[in-house]
C-alpha positions as CSV (number, residue, x, y, z in Angstrom):
1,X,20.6,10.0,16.6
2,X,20.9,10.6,12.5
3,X,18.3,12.1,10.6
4,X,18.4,8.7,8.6
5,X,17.8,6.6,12.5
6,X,15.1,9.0,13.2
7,X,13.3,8.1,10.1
8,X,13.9,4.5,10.0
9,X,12.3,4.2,13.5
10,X,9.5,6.9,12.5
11,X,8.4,5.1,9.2
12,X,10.2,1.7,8.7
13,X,6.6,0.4,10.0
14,X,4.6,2.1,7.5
15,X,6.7,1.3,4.7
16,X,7.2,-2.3,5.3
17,X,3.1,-2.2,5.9
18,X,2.5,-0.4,2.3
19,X,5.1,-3.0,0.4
20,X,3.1,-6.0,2.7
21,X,-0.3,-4.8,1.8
22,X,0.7,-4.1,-2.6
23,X,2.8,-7.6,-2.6
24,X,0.8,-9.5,-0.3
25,X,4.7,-11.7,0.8
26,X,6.1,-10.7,4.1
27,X,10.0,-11.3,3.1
28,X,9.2,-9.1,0.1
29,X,7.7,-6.5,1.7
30,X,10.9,-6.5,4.3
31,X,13.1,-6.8,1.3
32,X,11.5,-3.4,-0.5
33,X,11.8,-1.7,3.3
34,X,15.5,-2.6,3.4
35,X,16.2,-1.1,-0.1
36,X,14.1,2.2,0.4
37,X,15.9,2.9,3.3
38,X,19.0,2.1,1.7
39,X,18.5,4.5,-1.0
40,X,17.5,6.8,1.6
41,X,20.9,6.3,3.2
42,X,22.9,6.3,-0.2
43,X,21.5,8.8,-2.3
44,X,20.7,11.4,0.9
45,X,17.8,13.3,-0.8
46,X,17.1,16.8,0.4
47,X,14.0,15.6,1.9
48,X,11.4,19.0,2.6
49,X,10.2,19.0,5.9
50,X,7.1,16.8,7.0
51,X,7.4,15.4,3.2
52,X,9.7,12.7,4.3
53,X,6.9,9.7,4.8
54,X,5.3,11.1,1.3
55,X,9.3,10.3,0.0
56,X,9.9,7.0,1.6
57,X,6.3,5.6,0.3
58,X,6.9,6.6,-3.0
59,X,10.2,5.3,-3.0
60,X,8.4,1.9,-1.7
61,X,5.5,2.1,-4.3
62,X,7.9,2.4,-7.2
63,X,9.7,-0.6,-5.9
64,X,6.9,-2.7,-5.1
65,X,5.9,-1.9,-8.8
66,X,9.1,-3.0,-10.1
67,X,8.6,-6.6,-8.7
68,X,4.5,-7.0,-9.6
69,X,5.7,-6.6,-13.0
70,X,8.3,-8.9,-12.2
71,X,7.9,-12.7,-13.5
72,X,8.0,-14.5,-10.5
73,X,4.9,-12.6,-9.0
74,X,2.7,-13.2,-12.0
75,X,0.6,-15.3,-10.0
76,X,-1.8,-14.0,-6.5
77,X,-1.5,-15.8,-3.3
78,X,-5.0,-14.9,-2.1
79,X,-4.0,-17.8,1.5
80,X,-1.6,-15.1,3.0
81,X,-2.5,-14.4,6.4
82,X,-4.6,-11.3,6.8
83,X,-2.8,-7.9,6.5
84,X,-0.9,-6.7,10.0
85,X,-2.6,-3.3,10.0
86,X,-6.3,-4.3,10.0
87,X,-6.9,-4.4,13.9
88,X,-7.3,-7.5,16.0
89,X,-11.1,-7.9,15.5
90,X,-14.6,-7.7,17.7
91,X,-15.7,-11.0,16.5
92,X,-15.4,-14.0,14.4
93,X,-17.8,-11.9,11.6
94,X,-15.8,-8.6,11.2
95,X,-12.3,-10.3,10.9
96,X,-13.9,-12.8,7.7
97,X,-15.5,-9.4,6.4
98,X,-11.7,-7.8,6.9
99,X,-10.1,-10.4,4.9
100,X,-12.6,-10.7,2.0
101,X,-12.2,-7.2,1.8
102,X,-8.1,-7.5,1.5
103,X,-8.6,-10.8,-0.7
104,X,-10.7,-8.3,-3.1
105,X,-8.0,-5.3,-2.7
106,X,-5.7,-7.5,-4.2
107,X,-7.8,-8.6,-7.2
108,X,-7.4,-4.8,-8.1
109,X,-5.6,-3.5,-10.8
110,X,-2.4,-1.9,-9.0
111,X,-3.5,2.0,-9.8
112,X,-6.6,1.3,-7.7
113,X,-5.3,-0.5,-5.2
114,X,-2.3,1.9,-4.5
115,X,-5.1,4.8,-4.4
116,X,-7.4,2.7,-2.5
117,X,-3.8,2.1,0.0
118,X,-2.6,5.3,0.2
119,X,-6.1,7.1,0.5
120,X,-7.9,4.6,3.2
121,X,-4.7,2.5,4.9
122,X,-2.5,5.6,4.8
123,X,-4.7,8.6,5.5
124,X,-3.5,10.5,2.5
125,X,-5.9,12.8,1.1
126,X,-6.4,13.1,-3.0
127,X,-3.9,16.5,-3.6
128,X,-1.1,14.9,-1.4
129,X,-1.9,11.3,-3.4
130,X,-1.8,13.4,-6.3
131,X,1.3,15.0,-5.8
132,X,3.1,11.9,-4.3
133,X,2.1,9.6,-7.8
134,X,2.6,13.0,-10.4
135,X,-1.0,12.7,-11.3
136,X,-3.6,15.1,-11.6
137,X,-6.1,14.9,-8.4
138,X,-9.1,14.5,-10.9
139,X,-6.9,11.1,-12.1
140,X,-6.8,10.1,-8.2
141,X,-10.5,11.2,-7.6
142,X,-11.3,9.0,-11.1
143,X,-9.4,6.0,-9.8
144,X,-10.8,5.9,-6.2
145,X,-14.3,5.9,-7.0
146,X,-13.7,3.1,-10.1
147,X,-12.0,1.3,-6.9
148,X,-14.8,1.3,-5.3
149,X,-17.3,0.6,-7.6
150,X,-15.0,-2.6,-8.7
151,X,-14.6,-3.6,-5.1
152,X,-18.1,-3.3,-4.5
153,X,-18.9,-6.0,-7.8
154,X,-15.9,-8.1,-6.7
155,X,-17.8,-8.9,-3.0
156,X,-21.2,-8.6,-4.6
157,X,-20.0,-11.3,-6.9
158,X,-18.3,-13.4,-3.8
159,X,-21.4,-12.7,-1.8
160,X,-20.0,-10.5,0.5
161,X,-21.7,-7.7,0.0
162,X,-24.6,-6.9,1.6
């Protein structure tokens, strides 16, 4: 097996999970995965060791920020089915909690929302974050806690804060 086949099956499921999760469209998403992994293939980046997730998400960040800005996804689909990597829920309460908060993720400006990502969905802590977007970790620290502050007002204002 390739280094490239070992990565694909290691990560593929992460990266088409943080393309999902900043685009919110499923054939998106698959469509960033397919060209990360391309470029992975193509370009063949000396990739440091245990660095090579940090490189294929922000490969996949950079790409999904490409399209946002794009003109066709000027608009939010708030109706798409709940995020894949939220886990099958206890009861009927948690899983309407689990979406709101994914509804109010995506009503984020795209800095918080790929902090908020890559911090809580991804397990990242602020220096890699910081290292992986080529921002200073007070900038990551700043954005995370204006995150949270703004999803807090967005579900207050919902009522789904309690």
């Amino acid at each position: 097996m390739t280094n490239f086949e070992e990565l694909y099956e290691k990560y593929a499921t992460d990266v088409l999970r943080v393309s999902y999760f900043y685009l919110g469209d499923r054939q998106r998403a698959e469509d960033v995965c397919q060209d990360v992994f391309v470029r992975l293939m193509t370009n063949a980046p000396e990739l440091e060791e245990g660095r090579e997730k940090a490189w294929l998400l922000k490969v996949a960040l950079n790409r999904c920020r490409d399209l946002w800005r794009g003109a066709w996804v000027k608009r939010v689909v708030l109706g798409s089915p709940v995020f894949e990597m939220i886990p099958a829920p206890d009861e009927h309460q948690r899983r309407d909690d689990e979406e709101a908060m994914m509804v109010a993720i995506h009503k984020l400006p795209a800095t918080f929302r790929e902090a908020i990502l890559l911090y809580y969905y991804q397990g990242y802590g602020i220096s890699e974050i910081a290292e992986m977007l080529d921002l200073p970790e007070g900038t990551i620290s700043s954005r995370l806690s204006r995150a949270r502050k703004k999803l807090e007002q967005i579900l207050t204002e919902g009522g789904l804060a309690s």
